[in-house]
C-alpha positions as CSV (number, residue, x, y, z in Angstrom):
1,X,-29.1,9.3,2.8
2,X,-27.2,12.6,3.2
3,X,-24.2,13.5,5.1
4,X,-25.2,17.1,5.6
5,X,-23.3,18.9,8.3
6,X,-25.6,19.3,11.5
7,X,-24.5,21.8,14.6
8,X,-21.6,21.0,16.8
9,X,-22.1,18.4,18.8
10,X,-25.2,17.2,17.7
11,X,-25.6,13.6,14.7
12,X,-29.3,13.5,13.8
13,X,-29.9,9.5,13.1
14,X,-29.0,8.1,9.7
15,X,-31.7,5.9,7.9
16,X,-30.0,2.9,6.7
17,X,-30.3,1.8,3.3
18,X,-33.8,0.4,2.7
19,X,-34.3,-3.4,1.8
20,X,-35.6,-4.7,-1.5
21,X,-37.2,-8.4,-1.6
22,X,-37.7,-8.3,-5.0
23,X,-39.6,-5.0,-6.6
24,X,-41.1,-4.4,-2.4
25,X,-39.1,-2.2,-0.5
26,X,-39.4,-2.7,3.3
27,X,-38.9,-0.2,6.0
28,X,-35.2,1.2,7.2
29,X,-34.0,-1.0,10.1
30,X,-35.7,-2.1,13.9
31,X,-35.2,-0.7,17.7
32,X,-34.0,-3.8,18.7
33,X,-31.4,-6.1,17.2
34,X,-32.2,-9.8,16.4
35,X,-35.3,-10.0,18.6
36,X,-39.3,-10.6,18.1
37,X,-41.6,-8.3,16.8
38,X,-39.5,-7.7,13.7
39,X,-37.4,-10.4,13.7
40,X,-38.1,-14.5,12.9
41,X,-36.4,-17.4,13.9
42,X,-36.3,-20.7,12.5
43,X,-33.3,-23.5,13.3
44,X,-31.2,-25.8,10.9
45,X,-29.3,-28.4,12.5
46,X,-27.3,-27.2,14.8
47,X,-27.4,-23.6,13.4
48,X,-30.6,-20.9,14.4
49,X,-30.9,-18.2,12.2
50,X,-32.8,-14.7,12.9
51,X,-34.2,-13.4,10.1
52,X,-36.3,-10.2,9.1
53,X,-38.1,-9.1,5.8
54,X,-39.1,-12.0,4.5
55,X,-35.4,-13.2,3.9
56,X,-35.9,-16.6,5.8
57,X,-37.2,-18.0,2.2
58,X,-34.6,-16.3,0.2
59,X,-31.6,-17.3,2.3
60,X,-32.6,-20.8,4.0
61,X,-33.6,-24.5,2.8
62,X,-34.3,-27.6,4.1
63,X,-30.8,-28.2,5.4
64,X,-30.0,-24.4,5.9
65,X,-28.4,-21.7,4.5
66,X,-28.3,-22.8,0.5
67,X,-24.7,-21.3,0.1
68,X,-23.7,-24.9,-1.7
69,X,-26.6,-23.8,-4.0
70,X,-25.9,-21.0,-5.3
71,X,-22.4,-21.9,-5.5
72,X,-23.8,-24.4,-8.2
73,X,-25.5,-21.8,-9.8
74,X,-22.2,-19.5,-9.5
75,X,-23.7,-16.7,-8.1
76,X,-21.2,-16.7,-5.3
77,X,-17.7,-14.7,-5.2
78,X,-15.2,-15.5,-2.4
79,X,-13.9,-11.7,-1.4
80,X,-12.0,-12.8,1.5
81,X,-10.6,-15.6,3.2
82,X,-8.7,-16.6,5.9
83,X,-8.3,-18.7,9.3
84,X,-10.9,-15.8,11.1
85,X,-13.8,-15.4,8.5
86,X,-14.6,-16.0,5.0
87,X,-16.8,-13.3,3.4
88,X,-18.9,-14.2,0.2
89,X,-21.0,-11.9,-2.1
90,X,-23.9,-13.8,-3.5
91,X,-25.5,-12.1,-6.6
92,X,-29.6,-13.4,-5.8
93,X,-32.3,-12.0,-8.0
94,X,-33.7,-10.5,-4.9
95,X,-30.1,-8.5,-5.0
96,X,-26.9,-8.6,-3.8
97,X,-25.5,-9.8,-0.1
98,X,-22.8,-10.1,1.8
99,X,-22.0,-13.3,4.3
100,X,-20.1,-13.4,6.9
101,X,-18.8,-16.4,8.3
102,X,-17.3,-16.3,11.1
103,X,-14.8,-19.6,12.5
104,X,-13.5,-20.9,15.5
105,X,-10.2,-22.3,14.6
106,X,-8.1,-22.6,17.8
107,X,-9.6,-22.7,21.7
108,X,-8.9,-18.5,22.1
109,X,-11.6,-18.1,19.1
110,X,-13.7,-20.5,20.7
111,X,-13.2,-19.3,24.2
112,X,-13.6,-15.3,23.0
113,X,-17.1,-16.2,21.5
114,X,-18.3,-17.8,24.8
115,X,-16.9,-14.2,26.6
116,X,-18.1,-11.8,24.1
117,X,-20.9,-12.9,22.0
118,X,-20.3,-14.1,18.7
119,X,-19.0,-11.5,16.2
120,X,-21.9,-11.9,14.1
121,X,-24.2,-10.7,16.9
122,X,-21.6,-7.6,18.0
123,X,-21.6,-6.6,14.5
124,X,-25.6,-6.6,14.0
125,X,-25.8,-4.7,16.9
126,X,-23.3,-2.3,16.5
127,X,-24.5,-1.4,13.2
128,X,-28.0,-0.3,14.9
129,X,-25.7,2.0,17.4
130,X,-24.0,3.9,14.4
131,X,-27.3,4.3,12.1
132,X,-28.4,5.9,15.9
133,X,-25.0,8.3,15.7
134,X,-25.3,9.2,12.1
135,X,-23.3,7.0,10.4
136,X,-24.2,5.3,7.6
137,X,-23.8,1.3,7.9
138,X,-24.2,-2.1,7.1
139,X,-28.1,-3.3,7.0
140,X,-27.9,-6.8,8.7
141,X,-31.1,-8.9,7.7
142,X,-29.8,-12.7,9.0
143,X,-27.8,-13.5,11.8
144,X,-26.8,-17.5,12.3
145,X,-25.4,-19.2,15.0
146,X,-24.1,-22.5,15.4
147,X,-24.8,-23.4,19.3
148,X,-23.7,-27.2,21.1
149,X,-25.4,-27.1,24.9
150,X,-25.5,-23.4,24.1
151,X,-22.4,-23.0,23.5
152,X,-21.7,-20.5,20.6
153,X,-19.1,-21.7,18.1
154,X,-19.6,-20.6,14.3
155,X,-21.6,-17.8,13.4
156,X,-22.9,-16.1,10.6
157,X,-24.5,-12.9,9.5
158,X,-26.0,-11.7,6.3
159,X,-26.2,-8.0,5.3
160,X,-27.9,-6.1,2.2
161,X,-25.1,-5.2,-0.7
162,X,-24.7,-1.6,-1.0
163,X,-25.2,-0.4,-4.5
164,X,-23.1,1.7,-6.6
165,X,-20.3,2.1,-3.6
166,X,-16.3,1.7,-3.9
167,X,-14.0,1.3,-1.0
168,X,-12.8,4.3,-0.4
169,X,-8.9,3.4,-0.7
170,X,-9.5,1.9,-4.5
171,X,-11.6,4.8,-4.9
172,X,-8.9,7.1,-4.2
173,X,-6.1,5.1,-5.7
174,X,-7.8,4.5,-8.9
175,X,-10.6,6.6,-9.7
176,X,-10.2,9.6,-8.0
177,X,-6.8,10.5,-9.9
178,X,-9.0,9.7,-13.7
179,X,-11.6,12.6,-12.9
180,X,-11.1,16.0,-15.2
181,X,-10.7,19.2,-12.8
182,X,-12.4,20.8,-11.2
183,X,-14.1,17.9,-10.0
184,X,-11.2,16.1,-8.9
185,X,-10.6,18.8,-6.5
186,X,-14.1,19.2,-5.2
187,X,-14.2,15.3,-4.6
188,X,-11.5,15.7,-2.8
189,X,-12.7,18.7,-0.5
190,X,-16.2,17.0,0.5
191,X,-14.5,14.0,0.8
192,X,-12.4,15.4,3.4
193,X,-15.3,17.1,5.0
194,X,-17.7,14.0,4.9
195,X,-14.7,12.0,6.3
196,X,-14.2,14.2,8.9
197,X,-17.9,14.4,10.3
198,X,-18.1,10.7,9.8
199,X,-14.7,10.3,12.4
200,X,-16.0,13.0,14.7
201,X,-19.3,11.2,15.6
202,X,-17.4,8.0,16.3
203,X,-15.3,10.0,19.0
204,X,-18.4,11.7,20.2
205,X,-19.8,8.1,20.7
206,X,-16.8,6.5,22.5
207,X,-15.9,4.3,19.5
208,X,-12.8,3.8,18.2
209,X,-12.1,1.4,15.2
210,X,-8.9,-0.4,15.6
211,X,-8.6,-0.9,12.3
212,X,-9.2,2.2,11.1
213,X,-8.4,3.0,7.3
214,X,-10.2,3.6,4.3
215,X,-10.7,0.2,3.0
216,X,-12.9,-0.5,5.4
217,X,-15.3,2.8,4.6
218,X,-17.0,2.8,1.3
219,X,-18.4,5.6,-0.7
220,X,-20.9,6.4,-3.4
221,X,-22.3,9.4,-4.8
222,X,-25.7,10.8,-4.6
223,X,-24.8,13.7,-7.8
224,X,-21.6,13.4,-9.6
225,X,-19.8,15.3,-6.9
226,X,-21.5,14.8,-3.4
227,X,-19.8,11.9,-1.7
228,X,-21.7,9.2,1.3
229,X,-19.7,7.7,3.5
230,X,-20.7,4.1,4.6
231,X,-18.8,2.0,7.4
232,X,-18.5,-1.9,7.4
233,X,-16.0,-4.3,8.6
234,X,-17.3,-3.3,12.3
235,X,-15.6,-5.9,14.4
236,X,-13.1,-3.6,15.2
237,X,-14.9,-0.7,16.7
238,X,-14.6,-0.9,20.2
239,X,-16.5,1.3,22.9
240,X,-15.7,3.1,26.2
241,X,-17.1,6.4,28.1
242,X,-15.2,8.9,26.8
243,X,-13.0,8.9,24.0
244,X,-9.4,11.3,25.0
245,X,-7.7,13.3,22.9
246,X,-4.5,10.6,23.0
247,X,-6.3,8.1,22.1
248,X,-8.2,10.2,19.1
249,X,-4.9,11.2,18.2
250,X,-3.6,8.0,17.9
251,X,-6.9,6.8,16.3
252,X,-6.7,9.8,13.6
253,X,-3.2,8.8,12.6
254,X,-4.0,5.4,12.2
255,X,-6.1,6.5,9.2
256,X,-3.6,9.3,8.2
257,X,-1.5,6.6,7.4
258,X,-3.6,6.3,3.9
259,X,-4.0,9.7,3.0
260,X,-0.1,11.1,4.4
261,X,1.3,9.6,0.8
262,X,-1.9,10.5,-1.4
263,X,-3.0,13.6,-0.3
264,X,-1.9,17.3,0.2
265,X,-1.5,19.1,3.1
266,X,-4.3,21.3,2.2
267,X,-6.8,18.4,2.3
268,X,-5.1,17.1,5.7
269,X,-5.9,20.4,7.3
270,X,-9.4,20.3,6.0
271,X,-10.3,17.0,7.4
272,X,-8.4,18.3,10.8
273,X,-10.8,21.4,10.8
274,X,-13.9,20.0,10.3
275,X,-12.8,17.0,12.8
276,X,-12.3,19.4,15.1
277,X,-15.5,21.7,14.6
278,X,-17.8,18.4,15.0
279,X,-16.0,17.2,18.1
280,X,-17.9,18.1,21.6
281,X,-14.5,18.5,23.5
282,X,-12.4,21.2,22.7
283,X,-8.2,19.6,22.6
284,X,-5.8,21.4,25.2
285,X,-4.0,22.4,22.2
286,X,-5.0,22.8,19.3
287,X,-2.0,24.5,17.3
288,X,-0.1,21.5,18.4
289,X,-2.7,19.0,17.1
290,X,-1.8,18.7,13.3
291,X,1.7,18.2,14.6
292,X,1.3,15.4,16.5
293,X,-0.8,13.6,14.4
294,X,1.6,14.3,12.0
295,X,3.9,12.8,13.8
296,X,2.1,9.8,15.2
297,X,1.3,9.1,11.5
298,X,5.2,9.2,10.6
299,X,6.1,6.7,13.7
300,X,3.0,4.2,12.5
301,X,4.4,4.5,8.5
302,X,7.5,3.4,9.6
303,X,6.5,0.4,11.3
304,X,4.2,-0.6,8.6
305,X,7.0,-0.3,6.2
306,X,9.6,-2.1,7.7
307,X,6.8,-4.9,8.3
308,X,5.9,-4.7,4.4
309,X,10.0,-4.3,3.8
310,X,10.3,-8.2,5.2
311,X,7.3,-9.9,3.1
312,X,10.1,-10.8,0.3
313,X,12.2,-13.1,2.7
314,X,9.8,-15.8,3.8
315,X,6.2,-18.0,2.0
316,X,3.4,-15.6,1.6
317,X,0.6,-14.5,-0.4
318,X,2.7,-12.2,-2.0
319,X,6.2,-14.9,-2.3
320,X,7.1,-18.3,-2.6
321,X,10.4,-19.5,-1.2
322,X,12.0,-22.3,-3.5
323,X,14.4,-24.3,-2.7
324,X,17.4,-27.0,-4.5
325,X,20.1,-28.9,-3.1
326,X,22.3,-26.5,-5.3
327,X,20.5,-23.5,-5.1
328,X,18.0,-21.6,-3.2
329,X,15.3,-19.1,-4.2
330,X,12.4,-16.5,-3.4
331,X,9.8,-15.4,-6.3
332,X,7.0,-13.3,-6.6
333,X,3.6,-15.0,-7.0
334,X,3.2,-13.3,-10.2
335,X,6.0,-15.1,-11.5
336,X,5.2,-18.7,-13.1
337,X,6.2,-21.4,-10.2
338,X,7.1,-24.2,-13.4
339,X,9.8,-21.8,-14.5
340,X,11.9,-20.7,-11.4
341,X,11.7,-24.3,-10.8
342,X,13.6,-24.8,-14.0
343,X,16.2,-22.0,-13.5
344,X,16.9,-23.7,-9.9
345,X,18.3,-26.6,-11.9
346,X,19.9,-24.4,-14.3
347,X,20.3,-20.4,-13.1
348,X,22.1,-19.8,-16.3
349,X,19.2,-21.0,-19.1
350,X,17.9,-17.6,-20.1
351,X,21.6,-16.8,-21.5
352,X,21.1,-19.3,-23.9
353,X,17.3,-18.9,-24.6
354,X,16.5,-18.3,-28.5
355,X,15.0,-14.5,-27.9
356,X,17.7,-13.2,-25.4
357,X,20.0,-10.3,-25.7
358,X,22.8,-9.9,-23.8
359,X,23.0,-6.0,-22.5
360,X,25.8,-6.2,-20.4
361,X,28.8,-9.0,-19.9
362,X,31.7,-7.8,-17.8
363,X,33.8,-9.2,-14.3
364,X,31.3,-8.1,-12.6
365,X,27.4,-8.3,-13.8
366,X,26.0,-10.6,-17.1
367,X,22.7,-8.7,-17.7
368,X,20.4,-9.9,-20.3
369,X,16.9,-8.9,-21.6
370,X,14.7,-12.0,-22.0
371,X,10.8,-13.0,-21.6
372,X,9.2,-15.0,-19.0
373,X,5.3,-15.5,-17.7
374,X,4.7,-13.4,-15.3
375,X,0.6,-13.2,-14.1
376,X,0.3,-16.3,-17.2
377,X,1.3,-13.4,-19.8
378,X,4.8,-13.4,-21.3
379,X,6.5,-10.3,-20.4
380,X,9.8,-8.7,-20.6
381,X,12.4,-9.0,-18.1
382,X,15.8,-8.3,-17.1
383,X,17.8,-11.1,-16.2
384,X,21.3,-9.9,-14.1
385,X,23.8,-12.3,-12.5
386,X,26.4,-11.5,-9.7
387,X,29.4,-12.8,-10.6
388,X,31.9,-13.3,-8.4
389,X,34.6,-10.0,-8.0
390,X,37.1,-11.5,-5.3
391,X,37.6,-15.2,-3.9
392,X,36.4,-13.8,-1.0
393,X,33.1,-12.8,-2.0
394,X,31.7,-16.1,-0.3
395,X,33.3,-15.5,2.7
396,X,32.2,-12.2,2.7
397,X,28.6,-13.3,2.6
398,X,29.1,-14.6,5.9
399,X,28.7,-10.8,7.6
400,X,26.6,-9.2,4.7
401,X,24.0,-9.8,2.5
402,X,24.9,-10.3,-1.2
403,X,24.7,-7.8,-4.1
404,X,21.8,-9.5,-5.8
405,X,20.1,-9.7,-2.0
406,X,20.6,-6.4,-1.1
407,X,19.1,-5.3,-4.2
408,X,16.2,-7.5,-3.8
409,X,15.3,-6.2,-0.3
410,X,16.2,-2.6,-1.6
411,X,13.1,-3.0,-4.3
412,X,10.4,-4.2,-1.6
413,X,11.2,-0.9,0.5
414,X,11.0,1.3,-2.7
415,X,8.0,-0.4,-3.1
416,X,6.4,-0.3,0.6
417,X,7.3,3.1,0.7
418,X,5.7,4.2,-2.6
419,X,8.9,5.1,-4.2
420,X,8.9,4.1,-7.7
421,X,11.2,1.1,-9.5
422,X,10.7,-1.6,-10.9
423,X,9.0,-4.7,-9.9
424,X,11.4,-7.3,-8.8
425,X,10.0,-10.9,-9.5
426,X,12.8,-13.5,-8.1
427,X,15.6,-13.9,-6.4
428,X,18.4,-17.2,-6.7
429,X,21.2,-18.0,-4.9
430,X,23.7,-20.8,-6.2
431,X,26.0,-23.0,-4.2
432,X,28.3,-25.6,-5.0
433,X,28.7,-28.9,-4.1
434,X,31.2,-30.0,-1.0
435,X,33.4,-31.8,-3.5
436,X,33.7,-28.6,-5.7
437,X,34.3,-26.7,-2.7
438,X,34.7,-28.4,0.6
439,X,35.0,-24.9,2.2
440,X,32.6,-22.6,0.9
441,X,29.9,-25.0,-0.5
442,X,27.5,-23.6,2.5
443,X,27.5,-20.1,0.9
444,X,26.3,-18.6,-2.4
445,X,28.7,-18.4,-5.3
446,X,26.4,-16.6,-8.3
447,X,23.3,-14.9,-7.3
448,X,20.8,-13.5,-10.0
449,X,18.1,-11.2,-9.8
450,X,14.8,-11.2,-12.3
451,X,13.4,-7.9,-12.6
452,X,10.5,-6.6,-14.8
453,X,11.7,-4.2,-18.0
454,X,10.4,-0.8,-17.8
455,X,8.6,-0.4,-21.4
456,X,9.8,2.8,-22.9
457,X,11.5,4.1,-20.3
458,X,15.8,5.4,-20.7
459,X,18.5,5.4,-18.3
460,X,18.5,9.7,-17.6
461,X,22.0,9.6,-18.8
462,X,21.1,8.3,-22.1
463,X,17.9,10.6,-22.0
464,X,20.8,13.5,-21.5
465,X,23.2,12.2,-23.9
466,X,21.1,11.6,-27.0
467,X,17.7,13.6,-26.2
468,X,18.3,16.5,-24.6
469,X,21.5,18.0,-26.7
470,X,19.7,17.3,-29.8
471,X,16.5,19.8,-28.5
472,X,16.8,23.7,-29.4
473,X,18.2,25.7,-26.7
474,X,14.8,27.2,-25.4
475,X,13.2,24.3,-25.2
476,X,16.1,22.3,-23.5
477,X,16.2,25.0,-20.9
478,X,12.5,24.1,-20.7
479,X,12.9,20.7,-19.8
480,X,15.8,21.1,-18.0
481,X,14.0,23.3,-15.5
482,X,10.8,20.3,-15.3
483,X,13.6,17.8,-14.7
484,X,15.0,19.9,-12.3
485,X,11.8,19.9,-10.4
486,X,10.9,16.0,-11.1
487,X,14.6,14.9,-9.6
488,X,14.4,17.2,-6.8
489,X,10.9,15.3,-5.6
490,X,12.1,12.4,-6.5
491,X,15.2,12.6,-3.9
492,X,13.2,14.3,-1.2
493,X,10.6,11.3,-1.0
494,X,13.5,9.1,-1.3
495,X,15.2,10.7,1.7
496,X,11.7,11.9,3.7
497,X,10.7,7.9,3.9
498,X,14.3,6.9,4.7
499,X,16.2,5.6,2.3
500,X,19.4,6.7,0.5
501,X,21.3,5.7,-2.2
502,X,24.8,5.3,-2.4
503,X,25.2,5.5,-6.2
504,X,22.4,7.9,-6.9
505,X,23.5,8.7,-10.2
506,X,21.7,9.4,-13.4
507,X,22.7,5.9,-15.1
508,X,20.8,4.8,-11.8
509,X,17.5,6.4,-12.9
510,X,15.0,5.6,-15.6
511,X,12.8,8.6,-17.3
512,X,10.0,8.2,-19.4
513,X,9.6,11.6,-20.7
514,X,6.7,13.6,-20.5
515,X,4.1,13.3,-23.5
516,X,2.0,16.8,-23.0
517,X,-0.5,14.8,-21.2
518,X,1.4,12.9,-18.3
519,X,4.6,14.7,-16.6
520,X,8.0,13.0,-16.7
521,X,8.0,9.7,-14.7
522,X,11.2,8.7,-13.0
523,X,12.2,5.4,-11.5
524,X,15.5,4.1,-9.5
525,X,17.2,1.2,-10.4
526,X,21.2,-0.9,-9.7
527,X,19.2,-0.8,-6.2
528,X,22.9,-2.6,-4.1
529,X,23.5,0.8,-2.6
530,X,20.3,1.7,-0.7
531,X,20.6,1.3,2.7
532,X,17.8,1.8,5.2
533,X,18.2,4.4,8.4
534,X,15.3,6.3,10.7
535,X,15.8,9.1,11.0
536,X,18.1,9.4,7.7
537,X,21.4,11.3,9.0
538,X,22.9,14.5,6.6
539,X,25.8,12.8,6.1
540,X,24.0,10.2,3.8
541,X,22.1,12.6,2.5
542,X,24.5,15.4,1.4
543,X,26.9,11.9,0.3
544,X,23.3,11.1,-2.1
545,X,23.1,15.0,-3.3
546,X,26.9,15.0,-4.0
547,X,26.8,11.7,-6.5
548,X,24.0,12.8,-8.8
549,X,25.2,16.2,-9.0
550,X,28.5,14.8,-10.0
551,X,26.4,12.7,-12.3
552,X,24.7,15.5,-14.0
553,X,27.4,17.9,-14.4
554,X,27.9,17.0,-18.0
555,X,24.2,18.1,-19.1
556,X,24.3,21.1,-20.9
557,X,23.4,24.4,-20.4
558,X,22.8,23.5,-16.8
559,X,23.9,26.2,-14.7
560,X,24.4,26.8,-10.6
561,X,21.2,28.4,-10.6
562,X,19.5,24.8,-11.7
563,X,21.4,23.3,-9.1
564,X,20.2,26.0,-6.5
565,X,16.4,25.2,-7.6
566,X,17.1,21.5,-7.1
567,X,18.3,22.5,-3.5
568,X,15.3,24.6,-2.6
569,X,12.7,22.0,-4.1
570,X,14.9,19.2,-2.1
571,X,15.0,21.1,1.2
572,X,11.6,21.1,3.3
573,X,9.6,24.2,3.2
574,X,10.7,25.2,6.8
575,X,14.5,25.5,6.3
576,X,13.7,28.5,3.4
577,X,13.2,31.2,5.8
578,X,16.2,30.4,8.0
579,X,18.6,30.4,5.1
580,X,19.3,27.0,5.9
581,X,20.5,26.3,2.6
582,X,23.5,27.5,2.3
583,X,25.1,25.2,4.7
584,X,23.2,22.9,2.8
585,X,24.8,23.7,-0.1
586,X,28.7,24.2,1.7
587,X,28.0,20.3,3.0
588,X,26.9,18.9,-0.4
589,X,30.2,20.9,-2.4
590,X,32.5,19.5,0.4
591,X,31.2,16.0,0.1
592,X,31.4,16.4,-4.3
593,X,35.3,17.8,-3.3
594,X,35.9,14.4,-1.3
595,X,34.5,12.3,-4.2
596,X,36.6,13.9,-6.7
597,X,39.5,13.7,-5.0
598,X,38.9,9.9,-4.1
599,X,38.5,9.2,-7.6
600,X,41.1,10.5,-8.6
601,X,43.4,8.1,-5.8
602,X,41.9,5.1,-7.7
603,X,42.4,6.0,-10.5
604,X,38.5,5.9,-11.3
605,X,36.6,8.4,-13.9
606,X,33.8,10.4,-12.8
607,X,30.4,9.2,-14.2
C-alpha cells in the first residue's frame, strides 16, 4: 500500500491489507460486505457469524467464538474496556486480530441497534467505503450478531491485526522526538502531507469522523522514512452529501487539537496546504482559513482542559476519593491505596518515619522529603502540610479553597495543559471532632499535599546562587543568555494556555541544567498562586513578569539587554513590528515600582 499523491480531486482505490491463514495469502477484500459469494455463515446459539477466508475454523467452536479458549491459553490482551465495547487482541498462530464487542447496556444502546444496524455491521461496511476512497482501513474477516425474534442486541466483529503499525499519537509522542535528524524532520513533513491527503478524501466523500484525532489513525513505514496512514475506530465517521467548509473547519480543528501543542507552525501550514490542494471545493477564503482553524482549535483546547482540569476532584480512572470521619482525601491511582489509608488515620506519620528529612518547619508550611509506593515502586516524595496562619483560616475556607487545594487543582491544569511540574499524588484534608471544636469541626484544620521529588533538579535561585557565580564570566554570559531564552518560553506557554502565577519567582522554579545533549528543563512549583482566566488579562500578566524580574535581579552580570531578550521571546511574534513592546515594558516596570513600594509598607524583603 502507498499513499502517493494522485491529481486534485481524484483517490484511486486502496487495496487493503491482504489476509494470511497461515503461510496462504488470500485476496484483498469483496464488493459486497457480509454477503454470499465471498462470505459464509454459520450460527451459535443465539449468535450468527459471517465469516470469509476460511476464518470460520480459526475463530469458532462448538459453542461459538473460542474467546474463553484462548483466554486459557493467554493469547488474549484486553486493550479496552468499558460500558460500550470491549476490544481484545488475540495473538493466534494464524496471526494477530482484533475483536470487537459491542454491548447493549441500557434500552438507548438497545434501541439505537434496532434503528441503525449494529455497529459491528456499520463498521464492516464502512471500512469497504474508505478502501473505495483511498484510505487505508481495517480488513473485517467476522462479523457476529446476537439476534432474539430478530432483534439485534450484541454484536461482534473481527478484523486482521495490522503489522508493524503504531498509533499515530504514541508515535509522535514517543518515537518521533528519539529519531536523529534529518529524519526527524522528513517524518514530520510526509507525515503532514500523508495526513493531509488522508483528511481531504474523507471531506471529498462526505465523512466526517467525530472523533477525529490521531489515536485513532495508525501508521507504519514502508522505508525508514515513507509513512502509511491506516484508519480504525470507524464508528464515528458519519456521512452526508456534501461536506461545508464550517463543518471541515470544525472537523480539522478537532484533530489540530493534537498537533497545536506538538508541532510547529511550519508543519501546520503544510498539512493546511496539501489539505487544501486535495480538496474538490475551493474555501471562500482561503487566507482566513489557517486563522480560524486556528482559532476553533484554541476554543476546543480550552474546553478539553478545563474538562481534564476537574478529573482530580471526584473517583476515576485516574483518582480515588478517600474518605475518614476525621479526614477526607483524593489520590492518584498511582499512589498505593494501603498507605493513604494509613495517613487518613494519622496525616502526620511520615514526620516521624525512620528515612524522613525535614526540609522546611516554620508557622506556616512543615515540608519533608520522605518515600512512598507510588506504581508498587518506592519513590521519593515531598510531603508539605498547611498549617494553620490565622484562627480564621477555617472560616475562611468557607468562601475559598485551601492552600493545599488550590495547589492541588493548580498541578492537574499545568498538567492538562502541558505545562511542566511535578506530579502531585494526594491530597488530605483534616477536621476535628465537634467536641474539640463545636464550631468549626465541619471545616479543614491541616491540609497536606504529597507531591513526587524532581530527581536532580534545583530551585533556579539556588542554581543562580551556587552555580552560576562560580562559572567564568564567558561562559556565565552563555548560559545566562539560554536561560534567558528557556524562562521566556517557559512564561509564554504559561500565559498562552491561561494560567498565571502570582509568585512566579525563581525559588518557584526547578532547573535541571542542560547536559550538552538535552537543553535546560524547567518546571513550576509552591503552585497556591496560579489562578485560571480565558482570555488571561495584562494586568496578571505584567503582575507575573514583574515578580520574577524582581526575583532575578540579583543574578549577576545580567543586564537590561537580557531583560529586553526575555521581553521579545515572551511577546508573540506579531506585536515586534508594532513596537508594541515598549508599553510592554512601561507596564511590567510600573507593576515592579508598585511591588517595591508595597514591600517596603510591610516591612517585607524582596526575594
Amino acid at each position: 500500500m502507498t499513499l502517493c499523491t494522485p491529481k486534485k480531486g481524484t483517490a484511486p482505490p486502496v487495496a487493503r491489507p491482504a489476509a494470511t491463514i497461515g503461510d496462504r495469502e488470500v485476496p484483498a477484500g469483496p464488493k459486497r460486505m457480509f454477503k454470499p459469494p465471498d462470505w459464509d455463515w454459520s450460527q451459535a446459539g443465539e449468535v450468527g457469524w459471517w465469516h470469509r477466508w476460511g476464518w470460520g475454523a480459526v475463530l469458532l467452536g462448538p459453542e461459538g467464538l473460542r474467546l474463553s479458549e484462548w483466554q486459557q491459553e493467554g493469547w488474549v490482551t484486553t486493550i479496552k474496556s468499558g460500558r460500550q465495547r470491549i476490544v481484545y487482541r488475540v495473538d493466534l498462530p494464524e496471526g494477530p486480530v482484533y475483536i470487537k464487542h459491542f454491548l447493549v447496556p441500557d434500552r438507548r444502546a438497545k434501541y439505537r441497534q434496532w434503528v441503525r444496524r449494529g455497529k459491528g455491521r456499520n463498521e464492516g461496511r464502512r471500512s469497504e467505503f474508505l478502501a473505495s476512497i483511498g484510505v487505508a482501513t481495517i480488513t473485517p474477516v467476522a462479523l457476529g450478531e446476537q439476534r432474539k425474534r430478530k432483534f439485534l442486541f450484541e454484536n461482534y466483529l473481527v478484523t486482521l491485526g495490522i503489522r508493524d503499525a503504531t498509533p499515530l499519537d504514541e508515535f509522535v509522542k514517543s518515537r518521533l522526538p528519539t529519531l536523529p535528524e534529518p529524519l526527524q524532520s522528513r517524518i514530520r513533513r510526509k507525515l503532514a502531507e500523508s495526513l493531509a491527503t488522508m483528511t481531504a478524501r474523507l471531506h471529498n466523500a462526505g465523512l466526517l469522523h467525530q472523533d477525529f484525532h490521531p489515536g485513532n489513525v495508525l501508521v507504519r513505514f514502508a522505508t525508514d522514512d515513507t509513512p502509511e496512514l491506516v484508519m480504525i475506530d470507524l464508528d464515528a465517521l458519519r456521512r452526508s452529501r456534501d461536506v461545508s467548509w464550517k463543518l471541515a473547519l470544525q472537523n480539522l480543528a478537532l484533530l489540530n487539537q493534537f498537533f497545536w501543542l506538538r508541532s510547529s507552525r511550519a508543519d501546520r501550514y503544510r498539512f493546511l496546504k496539501v489539505y487544501l490542494e486535495e480538496r474538490t471545493e475551493t474555501p471562500p477564503d482561503v487566507a482566513g482559513v489557517a486563522r480560524r482553524i486556528e482559532d476553533s482549535t484554541r476554543l476546543w483546547a480550552e474546553r478539553l482542559w478545563q474538562r481534564w482540569g476537574r478529573r482530580c476532584r471526584t473517583s476515576n480512572k485516574y483518582f480515588e476519593i478517600f474518605a475518614r470521619d476525621s479526614a477526607w482525601g483524593v489520590a492518584a491511582r498511582d499512589l498505593d491505596p494501603d498507605l493513604m489509608r494509613a495517613l487518613l488515620d494519622d496525616p502526620d506519620r511520615p514526620f516521624r518515619a525512620d528515612g524522613t528529612t525535614i526540609l522546611k518547619d516554620s508557622r506556616t508550611t512543615t515540608v519533608a522529603e520522605t518515600t512512598m509506593l507510588v506504581n508498587d515502586q518506592p519513590t521519593a516524595v515531598i510531603y508539605k502540610r498547611f498549617n494553620r496562619k490565622k484562627w480564621l483560616d477555617p472560616i475562611l475556607a468557607l468562601f475559598r479553597p485551601s492552600r493545599a487545594w488550590r495547589s492541588w487543582q493548580a498541578a492537574q491544569h499545568l498538567a492538562a495543559r502541558g505545562i511542566p511540574t511535578p506530579h502531585n499524588l494526594a491530597f488530605l484534608a483534616r477536621y476535628r471532632s465537634f467536641a474539640n471544636d463545636p464550631l468549626f469541626w465541619y471545616l479543614p484544620h491541616e491540609t497536606y499535599l504529597i507531591t513526587v521529588k524532581e530527581q536532580d533538579a534545583v530551585p533556579l535561585s539556588s542554581y543562580v546562587r551556587d552555580t552560576l557565580t562560580a562559572l567564568p564570566p564567558g561562559v556565565r554570559r552563555e548560559r545566562i543568555r539560554s536561560l534567558t531564552g528557556s524562562l521566556a518560553r517557559l512564561v509564554r506557554t504559561l500565559h498562552e494556555r491561561s494560567l498565571s502565577h502570582r509568585d512566579l519567582k525563581s525559588s518557584n522554579i526547578l532547573i535541571k541544567a542542560a547536559d550538552g545533549q538535552k537543553p535546560d528543563e524547567l518546571s513550576l512549583i509552591d503552585l497556591v498562586g496560579v489562578r485560571l482566566h480565558y482570555p488571561l488579562p495584562w494586568h496578571r500578566r505584567a503582575q507575573n513578569l514583574a515578580r520574577l524580574s524582581l526575583s532575578l535581579s540579583t543574578v549577576p552580570d545580567r543586564t537590561r539587554s537580557d531583560a529586553l531578550h526575555f521581553l521579545r521571546l515572551y511577546l508573540p511574534w506579531g506585536l515586534s513590528p508594532l513596537s508594541d513592546w515598549k508599553s510592554r515594558w512601561r507596564s511590567i516596570e510600573r507593576a515592579i515600582g508598585r511591588k517595591i513600594r508595597r514591600n517596603a509598607r510591610r516591612g517585607r524583603p524582596l526575594s
